[in-house]
Structures are given as structure tokens and as C-alpha cells.
C-alpha positions in Angstrom: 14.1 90.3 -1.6 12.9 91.0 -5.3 14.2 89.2 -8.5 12.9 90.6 -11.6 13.2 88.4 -14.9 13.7 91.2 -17.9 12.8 89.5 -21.0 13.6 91.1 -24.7 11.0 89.6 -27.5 11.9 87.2 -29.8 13.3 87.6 -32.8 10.2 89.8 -34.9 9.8 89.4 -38.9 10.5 92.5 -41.2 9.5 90.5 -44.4 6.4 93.1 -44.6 7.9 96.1 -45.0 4.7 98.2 -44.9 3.1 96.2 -41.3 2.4 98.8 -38.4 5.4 98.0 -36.2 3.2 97.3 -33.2 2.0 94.1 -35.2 5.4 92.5 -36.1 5.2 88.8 -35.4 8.1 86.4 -34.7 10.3 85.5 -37.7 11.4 81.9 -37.7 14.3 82.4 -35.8 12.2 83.8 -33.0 9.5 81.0 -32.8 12.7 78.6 -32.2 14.5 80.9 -29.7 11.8 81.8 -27.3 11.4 77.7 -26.7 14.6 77.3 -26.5 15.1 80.2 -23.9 11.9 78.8 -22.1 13.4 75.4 -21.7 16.6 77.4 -19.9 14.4 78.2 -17.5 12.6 75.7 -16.6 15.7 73.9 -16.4 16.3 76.1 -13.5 12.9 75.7 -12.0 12.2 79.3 -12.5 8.1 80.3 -12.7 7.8 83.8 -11.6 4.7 85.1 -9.6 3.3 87.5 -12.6 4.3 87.5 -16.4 3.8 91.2 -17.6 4.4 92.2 -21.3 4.2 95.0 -23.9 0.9 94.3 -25.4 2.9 94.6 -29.0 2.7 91.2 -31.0 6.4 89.6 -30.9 6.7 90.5 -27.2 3.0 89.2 -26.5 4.2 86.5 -28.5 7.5 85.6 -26.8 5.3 86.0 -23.2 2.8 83.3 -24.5 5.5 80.8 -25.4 7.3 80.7 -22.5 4.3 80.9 -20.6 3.2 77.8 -21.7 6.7 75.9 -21.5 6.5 77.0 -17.9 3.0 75.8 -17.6 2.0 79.4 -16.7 -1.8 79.9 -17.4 -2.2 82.4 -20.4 -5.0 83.7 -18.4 -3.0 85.0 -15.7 -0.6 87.2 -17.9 -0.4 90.8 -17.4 -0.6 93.5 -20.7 0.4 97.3 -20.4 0.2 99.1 -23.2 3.2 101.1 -21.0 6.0 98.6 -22.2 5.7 99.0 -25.7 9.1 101.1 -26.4 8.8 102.1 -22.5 12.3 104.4 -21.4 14.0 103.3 -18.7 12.1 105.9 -16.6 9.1 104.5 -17.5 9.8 100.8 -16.8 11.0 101.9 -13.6 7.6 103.6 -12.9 6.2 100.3 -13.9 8.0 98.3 -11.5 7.5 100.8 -8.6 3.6 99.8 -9.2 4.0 96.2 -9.1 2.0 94.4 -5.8 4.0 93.1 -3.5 2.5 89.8 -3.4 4.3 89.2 -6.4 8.0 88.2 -5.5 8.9 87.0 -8.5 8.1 89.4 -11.5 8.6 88.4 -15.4 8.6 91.6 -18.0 8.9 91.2 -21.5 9.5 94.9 -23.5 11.8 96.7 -26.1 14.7 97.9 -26.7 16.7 100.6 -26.0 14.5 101.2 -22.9 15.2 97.7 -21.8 18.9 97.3 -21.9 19.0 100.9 -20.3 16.9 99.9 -17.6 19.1 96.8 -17.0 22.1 98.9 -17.0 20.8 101.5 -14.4 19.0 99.1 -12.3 22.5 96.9 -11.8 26.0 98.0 -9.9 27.9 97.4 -13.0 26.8 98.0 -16.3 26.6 94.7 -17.9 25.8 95.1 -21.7 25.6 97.2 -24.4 22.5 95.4 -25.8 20.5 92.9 -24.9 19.7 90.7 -27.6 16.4 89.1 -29.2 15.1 86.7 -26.5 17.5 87.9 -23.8 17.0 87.0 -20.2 18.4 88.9 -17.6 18.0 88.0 -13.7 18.3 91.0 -11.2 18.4 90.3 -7.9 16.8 93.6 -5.7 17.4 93.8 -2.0 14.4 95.3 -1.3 11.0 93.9 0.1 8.4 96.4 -1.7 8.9 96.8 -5.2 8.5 100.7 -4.6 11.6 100.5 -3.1 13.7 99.3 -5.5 16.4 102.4 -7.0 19.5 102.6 -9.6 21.9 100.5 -9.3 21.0 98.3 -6.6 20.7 95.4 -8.5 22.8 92.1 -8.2 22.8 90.2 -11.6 21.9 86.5 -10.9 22.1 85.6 -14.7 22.1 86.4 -18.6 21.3 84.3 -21.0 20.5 84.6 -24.4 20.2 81.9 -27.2 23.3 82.8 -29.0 25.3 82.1 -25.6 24.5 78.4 -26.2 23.5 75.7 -22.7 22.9 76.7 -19.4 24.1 80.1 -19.0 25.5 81.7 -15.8 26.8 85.1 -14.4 
């Protein structure tokens, strides 16, 4: 068995309207949500095998903080220049790559790849958008990430910080 942590960035600032969109960093609200979400899941001893992220500054961002919350080393996280806006297709391609020594996987990317992925990778859809900072835990039945398909996913959890406590599906 696989479980893959999907992860959408914080909350990123627009107050430069002229920044390249690749450089957005967290607004306020982000740099207090992705603690906060961090803090959910330590609280259920989660600290996946491998933290991957879009190499883009709010998700690199988000990755970092809950990194350290988790007392992940920063040295250890993954960047691929692939998640930045990757389709659904494309994060599947991603995840078909992933090493097998890794059982545990943590991605954070974009939307509207990631809530599409999320939706094709489970048995039932489960949202129409996967907010800032949102956490989703897919179970996979599989024991080689090249196995996993469409909709062979069992949703363990979703949480995001709006949803308030410890959060359960």
C-alpha cells in the first residue's frame, strides 16, 4: 500500500500586481495557515517518506514550513520544476516515477491540475476545489507507485484550515 499526501500552497500574495507569478510569496494568511495545517498533521503523527514540491515560491514555501513543523530536514526535499501548474496527466506521470522506497509520498503543486488529479485518482469525486493549504490523503492499493491508475484511490482525509480542528473523512 501507497498513501500520497496532495498538498495545495498556502495562501500566495497579489499585493504586487506586476511580480512574475512564479515568485508570488505567501500573503499573511498563508504564513498562518500552512502552520496551522502542519500542526494537523503532526497531530496525527504523519511524516511522509519524501516531500516533493513545485519549485514556485508559495508552494516551496508551504513545503518548507511544514517541513520544519514535522522536523523534516530541508535538505531532503524534492523540487521539480514539473509541478508548477502540472495537469492532472502530468502529476500522474510524476507519481508513476516516484521510488518505491518511498511509501509515504508528500506533493505540494497548483491548482486546477491538483484538484483534478484528486478527483480522478479517487472512486468518488470529492471536491470541486481544493482550497489554499488543502490536504488531501489518498490511500492507493498498490505496492509500486507505477501501478497506481484512475480512480483507485480511498480518501483517508481532507483538511483544510477553513474546516477548523482535527478534520476527518
Amino acid at each position: 500500500m501507497k498513501i500520497l499526501y496532495l498538498v495545495r500552497h498556502a495562501k500566495s500574495s497579489w499585493e504586487d500586481i506586476f511580480q512574475d507569478d512564479f515568485d508570488r510569496p505567501l500573503n499573511e494568511r498563508g504564513r498562518k495557515d500552512a502552520p496551522r495545517m502542519a500542526k494537523r498533521l503532526k497531530e496525527r503523527d504523519i511524516i511522509p517518506d519524501l516531500l516533493l514540491t513545485s519549485p514556485a515560491e508559495r508552494a516551496l514555501s508551504t513545503c518548507m514550513i511544514m517541513a520544519e513543523r514535522a522536523g523534516y530536514p530541508s535538505s531532503s526535499i524534492l523540487k521539480d520544476q514539473r509541478l508548477y501548474h502540472a495537469s492532472d496527466e502530468q502529476l500522474l506521470k510524476i507519481v508513476h516515477e516516484l521510488n518505491d522506497a518511498s511509501d509515504e509520498v508528500m506533493i505540494f503543486c497548483h491548482n486546477p491540475g491538483l484538484t483534478e488529479f484528486v478527483n480522478r485518482l479517487v472512486r468518488e469525486p470529492l471536491t470541486d476545489n481544493v482550497p489554499t493549504c488543502g490536504v488531501v490523503c489518498i490511500k492507493l492499493p498498490v505496492t509500486s507507485w507505477k501501478e497506481v491508475r484512475w480512480k483507485n484511490g480511498d480518501v483517508r482525509f481532507y483538511d483544510y484550515p477553513k474546516k477548523g480542528g482535527k478534520a476527518g473523512k
